[in-house]
PyMOL commands that place a pseudoatom at each C-alpha (Angstrom):
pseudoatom trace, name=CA, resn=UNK, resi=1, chain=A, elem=C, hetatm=0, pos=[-16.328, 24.568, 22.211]
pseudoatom trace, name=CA, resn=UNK, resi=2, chain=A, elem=C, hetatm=0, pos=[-14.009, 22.214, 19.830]
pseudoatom trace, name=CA, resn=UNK, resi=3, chain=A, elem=C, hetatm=0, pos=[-10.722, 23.685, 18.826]
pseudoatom trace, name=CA, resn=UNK, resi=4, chain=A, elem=C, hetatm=0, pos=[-10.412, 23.362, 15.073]
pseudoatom trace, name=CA, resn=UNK, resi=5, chain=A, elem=C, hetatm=0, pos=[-7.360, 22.057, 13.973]
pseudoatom trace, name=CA, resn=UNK, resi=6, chain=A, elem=C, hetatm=0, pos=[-6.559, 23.217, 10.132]
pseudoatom trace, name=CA, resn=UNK, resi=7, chain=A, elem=C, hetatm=0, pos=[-6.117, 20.149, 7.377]
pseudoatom trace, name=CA, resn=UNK, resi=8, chain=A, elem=C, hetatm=0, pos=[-4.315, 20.114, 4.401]
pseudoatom trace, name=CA, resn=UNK, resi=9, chain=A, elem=C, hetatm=0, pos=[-6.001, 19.276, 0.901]
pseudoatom trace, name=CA, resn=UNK, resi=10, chain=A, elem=C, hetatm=0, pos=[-4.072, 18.083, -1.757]
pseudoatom trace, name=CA, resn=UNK, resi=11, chain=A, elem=C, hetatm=0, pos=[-6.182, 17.583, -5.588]
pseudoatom trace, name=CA, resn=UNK, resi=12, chain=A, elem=C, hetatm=0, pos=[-5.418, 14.728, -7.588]
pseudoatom trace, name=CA, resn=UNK, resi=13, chain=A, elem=C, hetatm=0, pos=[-6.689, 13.404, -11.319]
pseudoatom trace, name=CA, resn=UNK, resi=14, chain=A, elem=C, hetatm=0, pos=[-7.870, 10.201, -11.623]
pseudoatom trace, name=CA, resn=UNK, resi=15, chain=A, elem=C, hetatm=0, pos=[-9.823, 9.136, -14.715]
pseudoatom trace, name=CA, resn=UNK, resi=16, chain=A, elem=C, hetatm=0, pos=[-13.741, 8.955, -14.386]
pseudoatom trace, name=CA, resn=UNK, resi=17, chain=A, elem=C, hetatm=0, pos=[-13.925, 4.537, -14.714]
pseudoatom trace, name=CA, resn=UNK, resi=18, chain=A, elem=C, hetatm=0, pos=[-11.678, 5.160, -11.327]
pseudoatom trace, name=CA, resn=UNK, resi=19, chain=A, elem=C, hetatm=0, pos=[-13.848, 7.452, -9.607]
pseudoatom trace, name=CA, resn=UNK, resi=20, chain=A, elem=C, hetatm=0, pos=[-17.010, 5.422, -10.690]
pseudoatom trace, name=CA, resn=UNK, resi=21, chain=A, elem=C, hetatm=0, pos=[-15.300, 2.705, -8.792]
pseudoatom trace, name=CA, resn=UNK, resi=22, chain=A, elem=C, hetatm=0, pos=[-14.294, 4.529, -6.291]
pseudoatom trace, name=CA, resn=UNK, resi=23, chain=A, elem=C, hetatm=0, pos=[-17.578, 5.824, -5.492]
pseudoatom trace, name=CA, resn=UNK, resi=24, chain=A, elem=C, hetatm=0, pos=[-19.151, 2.328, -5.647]
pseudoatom trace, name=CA, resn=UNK, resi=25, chain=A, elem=C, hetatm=0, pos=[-16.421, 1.624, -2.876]
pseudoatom trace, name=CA, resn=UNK, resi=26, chain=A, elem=C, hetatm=0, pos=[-17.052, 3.952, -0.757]
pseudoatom trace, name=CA, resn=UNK, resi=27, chain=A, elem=C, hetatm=0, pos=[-19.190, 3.833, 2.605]
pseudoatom trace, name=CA, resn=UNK, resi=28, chain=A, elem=C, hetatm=0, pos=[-22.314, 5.977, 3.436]
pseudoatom trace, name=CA, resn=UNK, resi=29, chain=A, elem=C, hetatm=0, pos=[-21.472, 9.021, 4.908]
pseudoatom trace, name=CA, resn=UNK, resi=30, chain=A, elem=C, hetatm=0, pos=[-17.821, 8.172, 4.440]
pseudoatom trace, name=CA, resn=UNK, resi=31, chain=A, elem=C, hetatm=0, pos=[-15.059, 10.127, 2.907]
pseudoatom trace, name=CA, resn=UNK, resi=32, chain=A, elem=C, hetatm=0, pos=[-12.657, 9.755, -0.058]
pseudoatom trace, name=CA, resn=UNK, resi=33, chain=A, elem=C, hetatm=0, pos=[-9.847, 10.592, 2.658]
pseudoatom trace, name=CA, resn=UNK, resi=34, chain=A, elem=C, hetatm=0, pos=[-11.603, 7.952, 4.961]
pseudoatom trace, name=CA, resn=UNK, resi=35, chain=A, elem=C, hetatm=0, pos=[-12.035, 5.398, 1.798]
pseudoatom trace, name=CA, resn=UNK, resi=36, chain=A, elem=C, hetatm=0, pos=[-8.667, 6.047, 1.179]
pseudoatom trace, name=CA, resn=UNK, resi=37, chain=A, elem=C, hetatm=0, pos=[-7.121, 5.357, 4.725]
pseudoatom trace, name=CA, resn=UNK, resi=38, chain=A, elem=C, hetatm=0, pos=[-9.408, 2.649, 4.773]
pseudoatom trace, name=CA, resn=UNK, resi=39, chain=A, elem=C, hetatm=0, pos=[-8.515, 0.792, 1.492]
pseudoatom trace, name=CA, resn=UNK, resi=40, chain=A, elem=C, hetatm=0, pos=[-4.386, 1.341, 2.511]
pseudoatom trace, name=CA, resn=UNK, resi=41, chain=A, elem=C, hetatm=0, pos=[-5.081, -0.178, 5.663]
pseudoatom trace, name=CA, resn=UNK, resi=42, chain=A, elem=C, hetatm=0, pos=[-6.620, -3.443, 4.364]
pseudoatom trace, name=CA, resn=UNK, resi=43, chain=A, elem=C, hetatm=0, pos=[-3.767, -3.856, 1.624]
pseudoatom trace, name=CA, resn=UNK, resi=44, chain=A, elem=C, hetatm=0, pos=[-1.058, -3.096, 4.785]
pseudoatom trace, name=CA, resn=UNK, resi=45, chain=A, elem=C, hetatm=0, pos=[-2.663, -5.738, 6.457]
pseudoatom trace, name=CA, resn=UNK, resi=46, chain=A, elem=C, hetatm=0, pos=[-3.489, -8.577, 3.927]
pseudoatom trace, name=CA, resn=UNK, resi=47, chain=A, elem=C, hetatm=0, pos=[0.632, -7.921, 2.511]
pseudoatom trace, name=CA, resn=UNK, resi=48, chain=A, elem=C, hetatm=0, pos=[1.601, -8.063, 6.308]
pseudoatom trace, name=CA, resn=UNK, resi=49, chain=A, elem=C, hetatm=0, pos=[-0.519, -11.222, 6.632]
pseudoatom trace, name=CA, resn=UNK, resi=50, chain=A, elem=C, hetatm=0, pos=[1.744, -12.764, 3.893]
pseudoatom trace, name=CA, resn=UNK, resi=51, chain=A, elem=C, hetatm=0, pos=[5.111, -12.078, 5.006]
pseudoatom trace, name=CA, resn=UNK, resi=52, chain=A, elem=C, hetatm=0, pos=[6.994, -15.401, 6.777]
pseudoatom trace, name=CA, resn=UNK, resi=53, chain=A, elem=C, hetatm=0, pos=[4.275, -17.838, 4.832]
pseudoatom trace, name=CA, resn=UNK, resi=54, chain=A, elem=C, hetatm=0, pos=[6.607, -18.902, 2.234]
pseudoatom trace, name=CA, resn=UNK, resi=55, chain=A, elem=C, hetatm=0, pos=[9.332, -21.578, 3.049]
pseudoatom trace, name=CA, resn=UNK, resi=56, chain=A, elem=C, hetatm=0, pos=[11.564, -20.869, 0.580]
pseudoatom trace, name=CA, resn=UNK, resi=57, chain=A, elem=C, hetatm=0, pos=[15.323, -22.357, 0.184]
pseudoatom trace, name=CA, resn=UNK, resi=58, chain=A, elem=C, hetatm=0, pos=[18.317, -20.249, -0.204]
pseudoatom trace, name=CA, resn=UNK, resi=59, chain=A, elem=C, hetatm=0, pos=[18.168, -20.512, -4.183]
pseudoatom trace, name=CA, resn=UNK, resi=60, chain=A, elem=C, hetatm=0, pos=[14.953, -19.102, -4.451]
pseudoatom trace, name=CA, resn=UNK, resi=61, chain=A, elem=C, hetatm=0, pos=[15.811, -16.482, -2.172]
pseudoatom trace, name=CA, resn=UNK, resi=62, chain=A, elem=C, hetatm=0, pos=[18.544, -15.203, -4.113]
pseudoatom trace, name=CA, resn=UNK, resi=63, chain=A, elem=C, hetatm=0, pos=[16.824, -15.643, -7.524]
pseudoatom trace, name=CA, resn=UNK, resi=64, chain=A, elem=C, hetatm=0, pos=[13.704, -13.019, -5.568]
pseudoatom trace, name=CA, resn=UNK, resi=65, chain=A, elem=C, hetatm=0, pos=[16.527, -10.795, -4.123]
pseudoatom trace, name=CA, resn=UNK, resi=66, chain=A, elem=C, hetatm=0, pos=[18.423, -10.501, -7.666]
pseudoatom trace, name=CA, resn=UNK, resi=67, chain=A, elem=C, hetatm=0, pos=[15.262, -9.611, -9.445]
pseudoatom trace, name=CA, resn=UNK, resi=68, chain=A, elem=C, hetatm=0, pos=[13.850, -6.810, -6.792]
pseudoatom trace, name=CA, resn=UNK, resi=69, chain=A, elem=C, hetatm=0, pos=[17.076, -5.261, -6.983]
pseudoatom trace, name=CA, resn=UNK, resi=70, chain=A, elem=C, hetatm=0, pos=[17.691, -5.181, -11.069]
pseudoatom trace, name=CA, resn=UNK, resi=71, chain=A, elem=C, hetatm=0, pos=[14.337, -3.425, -11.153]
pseudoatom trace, name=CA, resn=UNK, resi=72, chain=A, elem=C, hetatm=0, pos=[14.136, 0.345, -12.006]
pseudoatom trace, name=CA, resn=UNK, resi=73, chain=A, elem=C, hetatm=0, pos=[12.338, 2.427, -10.178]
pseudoatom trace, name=CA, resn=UNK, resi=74, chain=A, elem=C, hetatm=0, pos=[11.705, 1.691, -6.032]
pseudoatom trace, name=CA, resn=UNK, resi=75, chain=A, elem=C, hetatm=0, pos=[14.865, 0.264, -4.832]
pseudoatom trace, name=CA, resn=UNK, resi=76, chain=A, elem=C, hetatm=0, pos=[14.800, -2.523, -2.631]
pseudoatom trace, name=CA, resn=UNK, resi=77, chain=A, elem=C, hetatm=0, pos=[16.801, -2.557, 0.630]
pseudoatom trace, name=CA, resn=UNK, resi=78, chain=A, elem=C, hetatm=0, pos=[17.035, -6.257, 1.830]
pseudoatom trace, name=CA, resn=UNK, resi=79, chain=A, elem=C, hetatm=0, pos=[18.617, -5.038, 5.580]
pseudoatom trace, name=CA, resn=UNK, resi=80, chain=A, elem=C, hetatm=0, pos=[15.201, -3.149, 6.135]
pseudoatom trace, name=CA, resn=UNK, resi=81, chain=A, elem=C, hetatm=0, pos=[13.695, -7.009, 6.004]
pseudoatom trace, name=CA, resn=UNK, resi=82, chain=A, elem=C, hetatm=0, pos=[16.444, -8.478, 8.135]
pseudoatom trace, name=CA, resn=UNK, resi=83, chain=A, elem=C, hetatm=0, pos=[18.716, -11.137, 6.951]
pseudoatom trace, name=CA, resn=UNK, resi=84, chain=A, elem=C, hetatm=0, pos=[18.144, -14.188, 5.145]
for i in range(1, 84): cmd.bond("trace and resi %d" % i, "trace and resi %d" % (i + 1))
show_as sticks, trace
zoom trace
């Protein structure tokens, strides 16, 4: 006999063109919490597969650096990337 284990739900709005898409997206038999976990984990992985694959000189460095952190909104924390 499997012990249940209680999951939280959460509802969210998304317009219908999304859900059309999202439903196109999704596998057989799969879930919107599985399409979702799956989706995230192919953008984690193709954004981790970037990161290291530009040489980049010191100038362009700082000109990246000086715009992520003049944006509003997420703030960017250049020690949680390590130094340049």
């Amino acid at each position: 006999m499997g012990i249940g284990i209680p999951m939280a739900s959460k509802n969210i709005s998304i317009t219908e063109d999304v859900y059309n898409k999202l439903i196109r997206a999704k596998k057989e038999n799969e879930s919107f919490s599985e399409l979702f976990l799956r989706l995230l984990s192919i953008q984690r992985t193709a954004m981790e597969n970037t990161f290291g694959t530009w040489n980049l000189d010191e100038k362009e460095i700082s000109e990246i650096w000086a715009d992520l952190t003049n944006r509003s909104g997420r703030k960017w924390n250049k020690a949680s990337f390590g130094s340049s």
